[in-house]
C-alpha positions as CSV (number, residue, x, y, z in Angstrom):
1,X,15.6,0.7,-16.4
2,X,11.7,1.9,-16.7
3,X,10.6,5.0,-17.2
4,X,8.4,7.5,-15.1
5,X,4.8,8.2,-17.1
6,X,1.9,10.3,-15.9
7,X,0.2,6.7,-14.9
8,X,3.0,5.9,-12.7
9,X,6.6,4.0,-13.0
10,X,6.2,1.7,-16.0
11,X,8.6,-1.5,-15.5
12,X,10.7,-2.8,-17.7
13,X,8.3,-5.8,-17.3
14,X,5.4,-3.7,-19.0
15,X,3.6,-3.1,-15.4
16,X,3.0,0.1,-13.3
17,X,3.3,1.3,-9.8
18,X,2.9,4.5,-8.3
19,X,2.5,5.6,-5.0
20,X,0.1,8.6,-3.8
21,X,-1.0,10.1,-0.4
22,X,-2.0,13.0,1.5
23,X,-1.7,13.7,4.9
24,X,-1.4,10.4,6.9
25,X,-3.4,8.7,4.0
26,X,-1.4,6.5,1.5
27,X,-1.3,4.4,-0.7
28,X,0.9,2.0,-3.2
29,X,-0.6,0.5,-6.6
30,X,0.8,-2.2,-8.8
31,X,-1.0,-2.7,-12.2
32,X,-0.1,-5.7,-14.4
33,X,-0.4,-3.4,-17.4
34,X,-0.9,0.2,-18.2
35,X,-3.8,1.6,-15.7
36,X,-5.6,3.8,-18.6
37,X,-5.7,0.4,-20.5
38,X,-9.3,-1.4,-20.0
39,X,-9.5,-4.6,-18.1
40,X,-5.9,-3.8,-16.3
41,X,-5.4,-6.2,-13.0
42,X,-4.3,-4.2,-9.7
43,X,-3.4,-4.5,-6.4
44,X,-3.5,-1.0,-4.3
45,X,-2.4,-0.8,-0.6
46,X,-4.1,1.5,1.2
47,X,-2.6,2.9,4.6
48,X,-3.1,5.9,7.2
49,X,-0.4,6.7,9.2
50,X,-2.0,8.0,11.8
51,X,-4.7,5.1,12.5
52,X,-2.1,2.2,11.6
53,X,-5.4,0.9,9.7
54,X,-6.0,0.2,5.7
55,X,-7.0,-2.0,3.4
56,X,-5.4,-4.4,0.7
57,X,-7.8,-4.1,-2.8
58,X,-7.5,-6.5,-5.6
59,X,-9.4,-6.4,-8.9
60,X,-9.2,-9.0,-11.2
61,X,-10.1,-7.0,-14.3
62,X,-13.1,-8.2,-14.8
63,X,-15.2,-6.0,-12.3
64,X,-14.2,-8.4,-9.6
65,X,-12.8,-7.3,-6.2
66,X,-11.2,-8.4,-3.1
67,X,-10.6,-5.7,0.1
68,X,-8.9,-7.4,3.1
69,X,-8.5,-5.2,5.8
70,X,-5.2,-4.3,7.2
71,X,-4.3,-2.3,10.8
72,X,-0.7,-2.4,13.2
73,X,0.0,-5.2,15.8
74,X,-0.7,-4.7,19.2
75,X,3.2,-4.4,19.3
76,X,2.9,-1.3,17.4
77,X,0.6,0.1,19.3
78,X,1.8,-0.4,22.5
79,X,5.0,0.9,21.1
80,X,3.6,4.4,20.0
81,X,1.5,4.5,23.4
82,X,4.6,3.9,25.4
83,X,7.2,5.7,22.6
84,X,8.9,8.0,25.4
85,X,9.2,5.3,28.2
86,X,9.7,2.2,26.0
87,X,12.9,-0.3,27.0
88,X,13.3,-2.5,24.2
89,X,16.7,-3.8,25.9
90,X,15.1,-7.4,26.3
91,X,16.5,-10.9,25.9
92,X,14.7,-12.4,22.7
């Protein structure tokens, strides 16, 4: 089993993840190797709750970096819009 260290949970593996948030902001990292370590790889998930918008960031550990933006389906959103009158009794 891992242990829990002031970087985040550290895998038996040897990487990290921790997740962090406030208010309807959060957010979920995975780093290959110990984040205070230089040239660590990581991949954080960025959410808000409210919005049902983020973004996916990926560095390579070099300086590199890939952001993909992430938001809710439009089943999602018709979902929350309709939450009190929504009939999900259908025939799939």
């Amino acid at each position: 089993m891992g242990e829990k260290t002031k970087y985040g949970y550290k895998h038996n593996d040897g990487h990290y993840s921790k997740t962090t948030g406030t208010g309807d902001k959060v957010a979920y990292s995975i780093y290959n190797k110990n984040p205070s370590n230089s040239n660590h790889q990581s991949i954080h998930i960025n959410y808000n709750t409210k919005t049902g918008k983020g973004n996916i960031v990926e560095s390579n550990g070099s300086g590199g970096k890939t952001t993909t933006g992430i938001g809710c389906y439009l089943t999602t959103a018709c979902i929350q819009h309709f939450k009190d009158n929504f009939d999900d009794n259908c025939f799939e």
